[in-house]
N, C-alpha and C positions, 0 to 999 in steps of 0.2 A: 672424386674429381670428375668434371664434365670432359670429353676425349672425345677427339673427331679422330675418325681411321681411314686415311682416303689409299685405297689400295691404285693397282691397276685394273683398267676395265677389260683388259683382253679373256681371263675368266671369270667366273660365279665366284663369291666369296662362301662357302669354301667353292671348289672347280668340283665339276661335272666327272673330268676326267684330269689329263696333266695340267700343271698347275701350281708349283712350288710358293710361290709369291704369295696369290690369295689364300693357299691351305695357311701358311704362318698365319697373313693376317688373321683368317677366321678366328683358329688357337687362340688366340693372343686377345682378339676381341670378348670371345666367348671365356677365357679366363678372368679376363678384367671386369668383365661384369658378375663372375661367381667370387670375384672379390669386395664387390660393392661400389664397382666406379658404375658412371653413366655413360656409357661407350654410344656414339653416332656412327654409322656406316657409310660412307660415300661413296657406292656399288651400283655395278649392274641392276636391274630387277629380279633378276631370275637369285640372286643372293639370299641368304636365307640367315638369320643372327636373334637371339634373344634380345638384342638394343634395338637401340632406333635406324631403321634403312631408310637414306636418302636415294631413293634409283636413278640414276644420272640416264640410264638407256634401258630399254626392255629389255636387253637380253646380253651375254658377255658378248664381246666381238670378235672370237676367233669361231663360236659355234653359230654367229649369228650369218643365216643365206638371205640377201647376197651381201657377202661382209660388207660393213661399212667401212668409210673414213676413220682412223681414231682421232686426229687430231681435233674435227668438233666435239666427238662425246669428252677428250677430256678438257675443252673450252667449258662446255658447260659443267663438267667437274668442278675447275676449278674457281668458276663463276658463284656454282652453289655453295662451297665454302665460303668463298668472302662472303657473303652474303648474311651467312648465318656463324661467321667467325667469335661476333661477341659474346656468341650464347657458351665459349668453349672454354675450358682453363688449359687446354694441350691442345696443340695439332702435332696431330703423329701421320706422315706423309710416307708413303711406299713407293711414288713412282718418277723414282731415280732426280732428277733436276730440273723439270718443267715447271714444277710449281715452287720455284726458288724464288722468281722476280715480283710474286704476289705476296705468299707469307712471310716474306723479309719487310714488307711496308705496311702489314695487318697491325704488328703492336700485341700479336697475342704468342706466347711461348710457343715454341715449336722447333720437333725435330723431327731427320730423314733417316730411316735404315736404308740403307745401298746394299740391294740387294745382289746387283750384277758386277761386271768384274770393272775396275774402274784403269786398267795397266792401257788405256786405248792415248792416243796422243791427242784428240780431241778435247781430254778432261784437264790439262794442267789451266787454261785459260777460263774456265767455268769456276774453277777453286780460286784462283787470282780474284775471279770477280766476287766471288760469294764466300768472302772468307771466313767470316764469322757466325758460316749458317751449321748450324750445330747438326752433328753426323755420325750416326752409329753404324759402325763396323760388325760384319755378323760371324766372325773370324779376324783373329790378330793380324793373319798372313794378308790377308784382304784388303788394308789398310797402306800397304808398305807404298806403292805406285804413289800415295797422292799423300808424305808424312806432311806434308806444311797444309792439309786442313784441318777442319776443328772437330775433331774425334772427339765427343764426350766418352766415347769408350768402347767396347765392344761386348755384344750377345748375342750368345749363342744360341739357334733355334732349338726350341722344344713342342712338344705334341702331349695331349691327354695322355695321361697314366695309362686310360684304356681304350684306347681308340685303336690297337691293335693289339692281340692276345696273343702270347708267347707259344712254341712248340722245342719241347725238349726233347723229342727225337731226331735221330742223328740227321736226316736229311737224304733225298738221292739222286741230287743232280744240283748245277751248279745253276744261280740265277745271276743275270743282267737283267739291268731296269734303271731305263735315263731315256734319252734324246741319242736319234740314229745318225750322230754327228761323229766326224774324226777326231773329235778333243774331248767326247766321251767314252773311248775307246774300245768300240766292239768288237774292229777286228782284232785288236791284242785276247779279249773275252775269249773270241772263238776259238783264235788261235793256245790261249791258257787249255781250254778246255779240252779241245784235241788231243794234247799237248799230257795233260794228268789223263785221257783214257774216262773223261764224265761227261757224260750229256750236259747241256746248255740251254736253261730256256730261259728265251729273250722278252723282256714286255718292254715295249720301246714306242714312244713318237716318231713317226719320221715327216720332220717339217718340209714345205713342199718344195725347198733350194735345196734341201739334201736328196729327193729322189735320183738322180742319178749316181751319187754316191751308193747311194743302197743297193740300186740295180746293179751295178758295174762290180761295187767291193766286198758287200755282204750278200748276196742272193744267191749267188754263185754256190755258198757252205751253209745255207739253210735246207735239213735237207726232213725235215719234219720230224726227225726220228733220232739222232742224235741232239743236232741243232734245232730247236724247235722257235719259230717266232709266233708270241701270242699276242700281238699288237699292241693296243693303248688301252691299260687296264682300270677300271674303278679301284676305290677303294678295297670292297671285300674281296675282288679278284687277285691284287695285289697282294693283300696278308694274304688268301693262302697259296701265292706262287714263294713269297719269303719265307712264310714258315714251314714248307715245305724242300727248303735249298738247304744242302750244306754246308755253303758260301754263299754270299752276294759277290763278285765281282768287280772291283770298281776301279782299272786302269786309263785312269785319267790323265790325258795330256795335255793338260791347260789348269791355270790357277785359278783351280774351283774357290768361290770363296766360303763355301760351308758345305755342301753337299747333304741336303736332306735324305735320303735313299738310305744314308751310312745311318741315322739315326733309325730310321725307320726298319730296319732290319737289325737293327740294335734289339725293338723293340719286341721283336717276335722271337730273341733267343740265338737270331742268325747269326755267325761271326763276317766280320766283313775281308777283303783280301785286298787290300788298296796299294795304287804306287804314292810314293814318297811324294804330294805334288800339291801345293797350297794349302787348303787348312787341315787335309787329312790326319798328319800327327797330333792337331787338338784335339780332333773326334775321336780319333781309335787310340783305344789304348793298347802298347802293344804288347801281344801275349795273352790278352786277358777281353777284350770285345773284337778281335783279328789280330792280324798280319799285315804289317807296313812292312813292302818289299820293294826293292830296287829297280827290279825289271822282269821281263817276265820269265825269265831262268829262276829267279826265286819263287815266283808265284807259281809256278808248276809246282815247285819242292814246297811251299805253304799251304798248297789245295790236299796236297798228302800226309801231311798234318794236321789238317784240319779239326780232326779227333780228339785232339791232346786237348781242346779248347772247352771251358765248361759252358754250355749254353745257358747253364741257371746266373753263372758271373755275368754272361752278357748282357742277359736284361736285367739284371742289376746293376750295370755299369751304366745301364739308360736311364734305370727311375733315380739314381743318384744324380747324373748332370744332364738330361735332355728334357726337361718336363716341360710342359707350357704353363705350372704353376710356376716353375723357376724363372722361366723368359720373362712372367708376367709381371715377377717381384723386382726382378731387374730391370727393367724397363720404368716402373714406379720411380723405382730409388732415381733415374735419369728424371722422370717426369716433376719431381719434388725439387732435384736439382737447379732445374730451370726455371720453375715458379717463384724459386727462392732470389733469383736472380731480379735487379730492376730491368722492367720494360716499361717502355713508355706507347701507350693505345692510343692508337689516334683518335681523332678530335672526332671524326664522322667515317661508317662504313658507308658505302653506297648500298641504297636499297632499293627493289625495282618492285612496280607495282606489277602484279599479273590478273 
């Protein structure tokens, strides 16, 4: 199959640094073509991919000084597709509902993973309009806010086999790693960690409408030596803060709709310690890759168990359902879905001379 991958431009496909969104896409790109499609990129410059890259801007736009506009780079996103839309058998689109009002009038199959939480009162009127724009859920629980649109299904993120290498020793200190927001829950993290008697090291963004938060609620109990914050980590910095923890951490208060992190510390053997709160009971199993607990009276009493947990089951429990060969098969079986379906291609794209 020929497959356009239009991510968002805010990182590198894959990211530099944090970055949930384009890491999937990358996976998912780079597995699609070690499966023999023809995957096209419609990225940044700085993006890197064994397919074809269309660079929409030199550089992602959250690391780009002095940031830009996004809404022209993703004009001209969305510009470069139509453009080159005939040449496609898929358009598989990452950035949430901008590009609804063009691929609904292309004529060529195409679908959206929604990647963000859609429970905002903004979205019931977007689905009224685009009701038949075909939409993959990346969690069950994810789906619930908006049942009357057109769910071809849901999947689940996955990552290379080995893009992070397991550690089956026990671990000696607890890890948090997300965004320094109050709906990712750090001070409950801290407070767990206190709490069980184990240091806490933090690898976190903190986006620039949270700095006050940070200063005011968490600064305060960073104290380098129990609490330790190691900021915004690359990839190898990240495997070995996770395969170095005896938990991951992940008291979240808001309806994540898949949480990468949980996977990802899946993948290093880590067990996870999660509150009961959107797609967390699909990811973790419980007993057996963490502890889905109530509140944080149980997560204290879970961080002290944490022993009982086999770290060989955990990354077994990831190369059984997180892989990015499995996203990549699933995703196909949608892509063949839709093919299979009539459309009707318009008579003429517009094409512009340069």
């Amino acid at each position: 199959m020929r497959i356009a991958q239009v991510p968002p431009l805010a990182e590198s496909v894959p990211p530099k640094l944090y970055g949930g969104t384009e890491r999937v896409v990358s996976w998912l790109t780079e597995e699609l073509i070690a499966l023999g499609h023809d995957v096209t990129l419609f990225a940044s410059g700085d993006s890197v991919t064994r397919g074809k890259l269309v660079p929409i801007v030199p550089r992602a736009l959250r690391l780009s000084r002095p940031r830009p506009e996004p809404l022209p780079a993703y004009a001209q996103q969305l510009d470069a597709l139509a453009e080159a839309a005939r040449s496609f058998d898929i358009l598989h689109c990452h950035i949430d509902w901008v590009h609804l009002p063009l691929v609904n009038r292309l004529g060529i199959p195409h679908l959206t993973t929604i990647h963000n939480r859609v429970d905002t009162p903004d979205l019931p009127p977007v689905i009224d309009r685009f009701r038949q724009a075909p939409l993959i859920s990346i969690s069950d629980h994810h789906r619930t806010p908006l049942p009357s649109a057109n769910w071809l299904g849901t999947v689940y993120h996955g990552m290379p086999i080995d893009e992070l290498t397991p550690s089956y020793a026990p671990g000696n200190y607890l890890a948090f790693l997300g965004r320094m927001t109050q709906e990712k829950g750090p001070e409950a993290a801290i407070r767990m960690a206190k709490a069980a008697g184990q240091p806490l090291h933090i690898a976190a963004k903190i986006p620039r409408s949270e700095t006050r938060y940070y200063k005011e609620r968490l600064l305060p109990s960073i104290d380098s030596e129990h609490i330790k914050l190691l900021g915004e980590l690359n990839d190898e910095r990240k495997g070995d803060l996770l395969r170095g923890a005896s938990a991951l951490l992940f008291p979240i208060d808001w309806p994540e709709p898949f949480g990468l992190v949980m996977i990802e510390a899946m993948a290093c053997g880590t067990p996870v310690i999660a509150f009961r709160c959107g797609s967390v009971p699909e990811v973790i199993d419980q007993g057996v890759s963490g502890f889905i607990v109530e509140n944080e009276e149980e997560a204290v009493a879970a961080i002290k168990r944490i022993g009982e947990l086999d770290r060989r089951r955990v990354r077994a429990a990831f190369e059984q359902r997180f892989t990015a060969k499995r996203m990549a098969q699933d995703y196909i079986r949608h892509y063949e879905s839709l093919l299979n379906q009539p459309h009707t291609r318009p008579q003429k794209i517009p094409s512009h001379a340069h």
